[in-house]
Backbone as JSON, one array per atom type, in Angstrom:
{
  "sequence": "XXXXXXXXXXXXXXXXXXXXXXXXXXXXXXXXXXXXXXXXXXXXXXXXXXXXXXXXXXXXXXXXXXX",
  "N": [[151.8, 170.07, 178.2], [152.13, 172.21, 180.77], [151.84, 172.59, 183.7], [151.53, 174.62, 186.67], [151.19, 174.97, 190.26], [150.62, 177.71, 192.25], [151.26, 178.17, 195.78], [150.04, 180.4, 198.22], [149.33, 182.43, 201.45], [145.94, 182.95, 202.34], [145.27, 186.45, 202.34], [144.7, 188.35, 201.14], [145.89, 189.15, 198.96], [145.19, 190.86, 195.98], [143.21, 190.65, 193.04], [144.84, 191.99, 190.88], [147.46, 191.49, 191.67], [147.06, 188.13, 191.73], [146.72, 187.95, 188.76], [149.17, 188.8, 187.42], [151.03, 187.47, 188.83], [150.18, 184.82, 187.4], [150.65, 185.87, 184.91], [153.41, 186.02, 185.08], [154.21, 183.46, 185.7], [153.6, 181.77, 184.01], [155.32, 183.0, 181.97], [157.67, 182.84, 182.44], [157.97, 179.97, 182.12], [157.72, 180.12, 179.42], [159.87, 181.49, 178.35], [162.07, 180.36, 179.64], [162.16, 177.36, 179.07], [160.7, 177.22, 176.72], [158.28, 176.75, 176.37], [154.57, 176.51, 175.23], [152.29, 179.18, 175.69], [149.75, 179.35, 175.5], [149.15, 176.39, 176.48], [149.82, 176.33, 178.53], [149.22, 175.7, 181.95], [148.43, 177.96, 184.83], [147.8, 177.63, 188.37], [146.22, 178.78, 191.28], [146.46, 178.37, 194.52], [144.63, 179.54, 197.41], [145.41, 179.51, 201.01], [144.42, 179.4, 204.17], [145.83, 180.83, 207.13], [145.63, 179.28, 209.15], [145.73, 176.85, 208.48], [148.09, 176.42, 207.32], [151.46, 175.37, 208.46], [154.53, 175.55, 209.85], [157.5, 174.79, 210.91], [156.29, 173.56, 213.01], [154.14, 174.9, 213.99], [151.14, 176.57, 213.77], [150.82, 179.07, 210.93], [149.27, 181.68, 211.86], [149.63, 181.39, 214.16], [152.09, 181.57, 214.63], [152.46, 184.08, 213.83], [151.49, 185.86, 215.63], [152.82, 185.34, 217.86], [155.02, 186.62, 217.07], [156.83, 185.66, 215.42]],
  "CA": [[151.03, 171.1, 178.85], [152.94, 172.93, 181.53], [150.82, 172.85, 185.18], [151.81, 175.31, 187.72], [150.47, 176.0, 191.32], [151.0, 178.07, 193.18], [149.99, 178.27, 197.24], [149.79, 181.15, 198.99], [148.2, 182.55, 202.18], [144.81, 183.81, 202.3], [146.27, 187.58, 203.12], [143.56, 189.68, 200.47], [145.98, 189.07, 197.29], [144.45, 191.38, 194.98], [143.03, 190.39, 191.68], [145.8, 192.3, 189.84], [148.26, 190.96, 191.92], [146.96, 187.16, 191.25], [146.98, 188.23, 187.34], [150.73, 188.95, 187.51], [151.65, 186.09, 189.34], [149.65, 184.0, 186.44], [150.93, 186.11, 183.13], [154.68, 186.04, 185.21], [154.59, 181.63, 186.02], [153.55, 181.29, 182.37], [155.99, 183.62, 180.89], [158.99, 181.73, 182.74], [157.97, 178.67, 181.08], [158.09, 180.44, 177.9], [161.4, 182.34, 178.56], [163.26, 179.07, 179.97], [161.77, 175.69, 178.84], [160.63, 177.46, 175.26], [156.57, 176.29, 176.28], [153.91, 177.17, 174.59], [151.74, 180.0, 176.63], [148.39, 178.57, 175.04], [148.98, 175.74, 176.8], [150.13, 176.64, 180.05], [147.88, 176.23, 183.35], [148.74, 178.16, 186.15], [145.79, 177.19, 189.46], [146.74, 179.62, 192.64], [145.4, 178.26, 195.74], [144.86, 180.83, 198.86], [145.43, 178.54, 202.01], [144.29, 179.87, 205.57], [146.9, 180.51, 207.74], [145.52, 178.22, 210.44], [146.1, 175.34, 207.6], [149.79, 176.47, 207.09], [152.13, 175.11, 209.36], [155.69, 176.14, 209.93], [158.36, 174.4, 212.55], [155.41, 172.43, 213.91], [152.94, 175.51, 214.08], [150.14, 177.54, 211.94], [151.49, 180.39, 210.89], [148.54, 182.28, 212.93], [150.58, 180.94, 215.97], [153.68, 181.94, 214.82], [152.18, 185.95, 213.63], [150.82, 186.34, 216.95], [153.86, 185.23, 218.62], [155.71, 187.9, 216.43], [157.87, 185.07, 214.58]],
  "C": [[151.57, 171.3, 180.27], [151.76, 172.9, 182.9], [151.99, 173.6, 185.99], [150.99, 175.01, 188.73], [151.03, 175.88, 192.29], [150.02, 178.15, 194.87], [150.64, 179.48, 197.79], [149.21, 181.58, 200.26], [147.22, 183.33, 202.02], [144.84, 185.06, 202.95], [144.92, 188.43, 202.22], [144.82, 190.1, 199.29], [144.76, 189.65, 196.18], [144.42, 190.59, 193.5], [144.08, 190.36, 190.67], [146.65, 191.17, 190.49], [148.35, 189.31, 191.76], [147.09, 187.03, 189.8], [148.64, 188.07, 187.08], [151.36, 187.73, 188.28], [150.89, 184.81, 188.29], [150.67, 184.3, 185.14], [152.56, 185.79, 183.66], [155.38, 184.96, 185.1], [154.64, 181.77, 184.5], [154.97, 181.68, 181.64], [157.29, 183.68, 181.24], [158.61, 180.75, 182.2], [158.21, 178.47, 179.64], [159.7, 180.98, 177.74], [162.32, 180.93, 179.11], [162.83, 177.65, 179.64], [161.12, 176.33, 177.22], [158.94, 177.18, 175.52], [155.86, 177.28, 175.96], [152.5, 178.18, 175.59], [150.31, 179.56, 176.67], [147.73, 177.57, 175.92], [149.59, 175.07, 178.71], [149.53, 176.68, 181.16], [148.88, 176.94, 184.55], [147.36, 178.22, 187.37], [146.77, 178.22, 190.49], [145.71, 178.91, 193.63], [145.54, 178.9, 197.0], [144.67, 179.17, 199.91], [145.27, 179.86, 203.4], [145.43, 179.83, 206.2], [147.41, 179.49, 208.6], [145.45, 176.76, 209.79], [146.96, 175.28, 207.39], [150.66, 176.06, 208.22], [153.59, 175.55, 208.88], [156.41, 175.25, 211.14], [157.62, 173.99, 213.03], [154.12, 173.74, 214.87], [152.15, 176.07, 213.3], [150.74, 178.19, 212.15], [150.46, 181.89, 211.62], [149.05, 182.29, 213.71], [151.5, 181.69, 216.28], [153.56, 183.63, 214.88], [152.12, 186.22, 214.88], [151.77, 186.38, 217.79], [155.23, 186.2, 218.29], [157.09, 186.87, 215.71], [157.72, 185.35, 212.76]]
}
């Protein structure tokens, strides 16, 4: 049984757009490792920016700073 996840930032990722990033992980696992789709998890977790770090800052830090 195949686990994915993915992290992302908490940006307002639409629904669809979390759908498609689910049916797309899966359906590389099927297309290159042969796995069965049934049994495929993909979890997405949205992360705050001000929990993301980068080079030794949040990435809030870094937007603001225009990096």
């Amino acid at each position: 049984m195949p686990y994915v996840n993915i992290k992302i930032t908490r940006e307002g990722a639409t629904i669809e757009q979390k759908a498609a990033l689910i049916k797309g992980a899966t359906q590389l696992l099927v297309d290159v490792l042969g796995k069965n789709p049934a049994t495929t998890v993909v979890v997405i977790d949205e992360v705050d920016t001000d929990n993301w770090g980068i080079g030794g800052e949040s990435v809030t830090l870094r937007r603001k700073a225009g990096k």
